[in-house]
C-alpha positions in Angstrom: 56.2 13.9 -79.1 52.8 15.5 -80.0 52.2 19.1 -77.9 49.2 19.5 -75.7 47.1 21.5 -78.6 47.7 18.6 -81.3 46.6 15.8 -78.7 43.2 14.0 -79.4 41.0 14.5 -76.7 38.1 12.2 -74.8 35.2 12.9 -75.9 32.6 14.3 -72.8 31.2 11.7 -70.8 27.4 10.8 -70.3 25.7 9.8 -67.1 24.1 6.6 -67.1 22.6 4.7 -64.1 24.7 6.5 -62.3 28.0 5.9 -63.8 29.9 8.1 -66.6 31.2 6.6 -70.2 32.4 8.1 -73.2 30.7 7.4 -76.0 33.3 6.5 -78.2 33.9 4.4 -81.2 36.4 1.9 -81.5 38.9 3.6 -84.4 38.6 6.1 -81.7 39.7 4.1 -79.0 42.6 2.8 -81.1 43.4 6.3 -81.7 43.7 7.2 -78.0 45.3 3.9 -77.2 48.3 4.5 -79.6 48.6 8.1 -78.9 49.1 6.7 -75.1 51.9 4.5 -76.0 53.3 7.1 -78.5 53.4 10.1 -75.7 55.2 7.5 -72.8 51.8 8.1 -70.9 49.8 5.9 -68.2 46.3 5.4 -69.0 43.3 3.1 -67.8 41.1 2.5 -70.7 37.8 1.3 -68.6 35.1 0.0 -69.5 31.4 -0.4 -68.4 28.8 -3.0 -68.6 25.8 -4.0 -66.3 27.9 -6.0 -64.5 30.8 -3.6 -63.6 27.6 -0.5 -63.2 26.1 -3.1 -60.5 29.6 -3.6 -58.6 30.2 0.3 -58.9 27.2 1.0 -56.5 28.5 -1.3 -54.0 32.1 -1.8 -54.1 33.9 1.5 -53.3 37.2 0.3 -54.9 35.5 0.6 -58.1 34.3 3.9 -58.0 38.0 4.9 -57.0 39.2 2.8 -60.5 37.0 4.6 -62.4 38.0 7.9 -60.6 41.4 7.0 -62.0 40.5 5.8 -65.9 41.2 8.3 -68.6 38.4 7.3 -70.5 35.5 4.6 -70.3 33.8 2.8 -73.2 30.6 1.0 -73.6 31.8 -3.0 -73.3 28.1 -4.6 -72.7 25.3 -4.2 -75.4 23.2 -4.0 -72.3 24.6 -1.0 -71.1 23.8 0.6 -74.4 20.1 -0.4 -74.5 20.0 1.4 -70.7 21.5 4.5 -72.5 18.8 4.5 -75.1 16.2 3.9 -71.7 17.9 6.8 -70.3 17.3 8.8 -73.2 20.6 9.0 -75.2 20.4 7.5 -78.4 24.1 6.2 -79.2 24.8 4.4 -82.3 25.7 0.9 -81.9 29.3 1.5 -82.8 29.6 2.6 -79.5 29.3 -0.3 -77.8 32.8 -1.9 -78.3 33.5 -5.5 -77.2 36.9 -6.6 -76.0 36.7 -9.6 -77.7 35.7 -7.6 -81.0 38.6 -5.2 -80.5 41.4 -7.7 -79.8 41.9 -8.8 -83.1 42.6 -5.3 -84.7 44.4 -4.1 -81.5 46.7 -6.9 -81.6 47.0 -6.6 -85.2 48.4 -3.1 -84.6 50.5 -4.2 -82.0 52.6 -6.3 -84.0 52.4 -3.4 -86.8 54.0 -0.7 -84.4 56.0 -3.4 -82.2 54.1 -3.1 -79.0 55.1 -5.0 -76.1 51.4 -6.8 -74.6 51.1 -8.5 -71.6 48.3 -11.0 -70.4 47.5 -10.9 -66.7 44.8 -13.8 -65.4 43.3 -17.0 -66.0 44.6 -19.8 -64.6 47.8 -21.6 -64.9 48.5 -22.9 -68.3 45.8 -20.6 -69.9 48.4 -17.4 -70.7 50.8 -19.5 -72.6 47.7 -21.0 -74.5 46.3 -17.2 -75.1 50.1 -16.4 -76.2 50.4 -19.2 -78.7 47.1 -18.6 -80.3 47.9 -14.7 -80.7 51.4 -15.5 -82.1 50.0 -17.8 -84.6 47.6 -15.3 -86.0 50.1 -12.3 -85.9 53.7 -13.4 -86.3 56.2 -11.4 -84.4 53.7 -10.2 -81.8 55.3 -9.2 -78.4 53.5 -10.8 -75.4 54.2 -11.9 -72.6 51.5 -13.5 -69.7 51.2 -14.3 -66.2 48.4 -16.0 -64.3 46.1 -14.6 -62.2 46.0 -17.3 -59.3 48.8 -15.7 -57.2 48.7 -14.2 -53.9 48.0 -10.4 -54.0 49.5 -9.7 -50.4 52.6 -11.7 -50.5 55.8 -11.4 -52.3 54.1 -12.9 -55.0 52.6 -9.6 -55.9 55.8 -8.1 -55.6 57.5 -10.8 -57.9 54.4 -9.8 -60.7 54.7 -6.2 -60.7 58.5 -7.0 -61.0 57.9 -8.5 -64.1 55.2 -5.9 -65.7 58.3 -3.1 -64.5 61.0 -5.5 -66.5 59.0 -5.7 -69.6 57.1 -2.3 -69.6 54.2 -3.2 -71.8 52.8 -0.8 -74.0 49.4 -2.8 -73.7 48.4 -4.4 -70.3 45.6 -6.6 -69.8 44.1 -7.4 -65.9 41.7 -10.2 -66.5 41.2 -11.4 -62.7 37.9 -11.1 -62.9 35.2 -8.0 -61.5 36.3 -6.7 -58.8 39.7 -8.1 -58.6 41.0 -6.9 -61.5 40.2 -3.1 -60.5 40.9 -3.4 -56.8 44.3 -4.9 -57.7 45.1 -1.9 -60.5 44.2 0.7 -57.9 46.1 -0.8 -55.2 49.3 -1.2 -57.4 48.6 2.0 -59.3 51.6 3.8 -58.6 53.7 0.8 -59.4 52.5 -0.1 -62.6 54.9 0.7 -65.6 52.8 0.5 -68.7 51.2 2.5 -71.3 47.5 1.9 -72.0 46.4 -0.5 -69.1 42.9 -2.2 -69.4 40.2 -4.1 -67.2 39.6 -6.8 -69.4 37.8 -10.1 -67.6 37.4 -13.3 -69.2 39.1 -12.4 -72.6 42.0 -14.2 -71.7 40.1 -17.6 -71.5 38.5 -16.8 -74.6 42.0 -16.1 -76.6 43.5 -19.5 -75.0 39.7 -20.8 -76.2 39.3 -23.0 -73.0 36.0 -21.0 -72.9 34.0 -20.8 -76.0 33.5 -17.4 -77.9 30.2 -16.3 -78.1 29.0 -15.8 -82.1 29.7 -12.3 -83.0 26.4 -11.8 -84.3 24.5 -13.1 -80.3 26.6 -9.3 -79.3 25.1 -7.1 -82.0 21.8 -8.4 -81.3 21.8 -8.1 -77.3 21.9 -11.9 -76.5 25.4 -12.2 -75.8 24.5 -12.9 -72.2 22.0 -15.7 -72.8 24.7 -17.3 -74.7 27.4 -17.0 -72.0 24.5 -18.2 -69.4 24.2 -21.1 -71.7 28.2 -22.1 -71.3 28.8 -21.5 -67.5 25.3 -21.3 -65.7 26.7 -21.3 -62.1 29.5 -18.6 -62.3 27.1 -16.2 -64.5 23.5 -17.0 -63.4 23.5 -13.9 -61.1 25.3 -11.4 -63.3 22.7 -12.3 -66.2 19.2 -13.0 -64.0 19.7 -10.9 -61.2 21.5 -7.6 -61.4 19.8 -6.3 -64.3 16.5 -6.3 -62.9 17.9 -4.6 -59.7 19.7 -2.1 -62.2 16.1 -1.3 -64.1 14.1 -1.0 -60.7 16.7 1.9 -60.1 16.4 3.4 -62.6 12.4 3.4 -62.9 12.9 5.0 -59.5 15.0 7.8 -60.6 13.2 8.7 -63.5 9.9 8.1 -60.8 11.8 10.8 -58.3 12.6 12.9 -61.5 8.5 13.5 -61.8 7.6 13.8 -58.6 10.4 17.1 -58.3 9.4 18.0 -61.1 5.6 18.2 -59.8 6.8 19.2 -56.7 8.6 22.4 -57.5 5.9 23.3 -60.6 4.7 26.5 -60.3 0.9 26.7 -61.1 -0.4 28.8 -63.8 
């Protein structure tokens, strides 16, 4: 067990339309994650992108999730380029995409003997994730459960049941923004699991029932058009609506920022 004075810490969050992440890396991540799993502790390792900043400003059980996360990363190439508008210039490294971290995370996983579990999708698409991640790392240990069940019923009962039998060193909600968040604050004090993560569509995309955007469209900031492209009427007003309203918002702050300025000048 490592003492408190040996433990890596999160590095100091930055404000950014309004929200706070932590500009991290993802070796860093990694290292947080598996020093989580190797202390017995309870994390939430959030993450941000314009999507998730939009639903923050109105959808007070997501401010209270990311009250509760121990750290938040940069997940949306978007978000990044509004850090750079807002005047912190962070490397691209520290934008890290679930679906570019899955593959080393899982690879580790099956290293160090990790239990994972797979919440969401619909029926049929866990065991399809499962198989895919089995056959690319042999002797991996996950489990799923889909995300169509009733979350004020016994049903909800019956999956946190599960999550307490297995205790998974690595748990993934993908329900979908808000959901996903509302349901791991609800059923916070209930959960039994190491390094717990928001994690949306990646589920889909591991079972490949949803095709996986070209690595490249993400390091060049067109992830979104390409997403657009594959499911126009679930994503057209995540991608063609909420940004703008996120840029007006922040021209205004940085507008209110002059005026006080002006304002409270004193003349020479």
């Amino acid at each position: 067990m490592l003492s408190q004075e040996s433990r890596l810490q999160v590095q100091r969050g930055i404000q950014v339309l309004g929200v706070t992440v932590n500009p991290l890396a993802m070796g860093e991540l990694t290292a947080l994650v598996e020093q989580s799993i190797e202390c017995g502790d309870k994390h939430i390792f959030a993450n941000h992108n314009l999507h998730s900043v939009y639903l923050f400003h109105h959808d007070p059980a997501m401010r209270q999730f990311y009250r509760l996360a121990y750290c938040t990363y940069v997940e949306g190439m978007g978000l990044l380029m509004m850090a750079w508008l807002s005047g912190h210039w962070l490397p691209r490294t520290n934008r890290v995409a679930n679906l570019d971290w899955i593959n080393p995370l899982m690879q580790l996983a099956c290293e160090r003997g990790w239990r994972v579990c797979f919440i969401g999708g619909e029926v049929g698409v866990g065991e399809k994730a499962a198989a895919n991640l089995r056959a690319n790392f042999p002797g991996l240990q996950v489990k799923t459960e889909h995300g169509f069940f009733d979350q004020n019923s016994t049903e909800n009962d019956r999956v946190l049941d599960r999550i307490r039998a297995e205790k998974p060193n690595l748990l993934f909600l993908g329900l979908g923004m808000p959901l996903q968040e509302g349901w791991i604050v609800k059923n916070w004090d209930r959960l039994e699991a190491n390094a717990i993560f928001n994690s949306g569509n990646l589920i889909r995309f591991v079972a490949e029932v949803v095709r996986t955007p070209p690595r490249w469209t993400g390091q060049l900031g067109i992830e979104w058009a390409y997403r657009l492209m594959m499911e126009p009427r679930k994503l057209w007003r995540r991608y063609l609506v909420e940004p703008p309203m996120l840029l007006l918002g922040l021209a205004l702050g940085r507008f209110k920022e002059k005026v006080g300025e002006l304002r409270f000048k004193r003349p020479e």
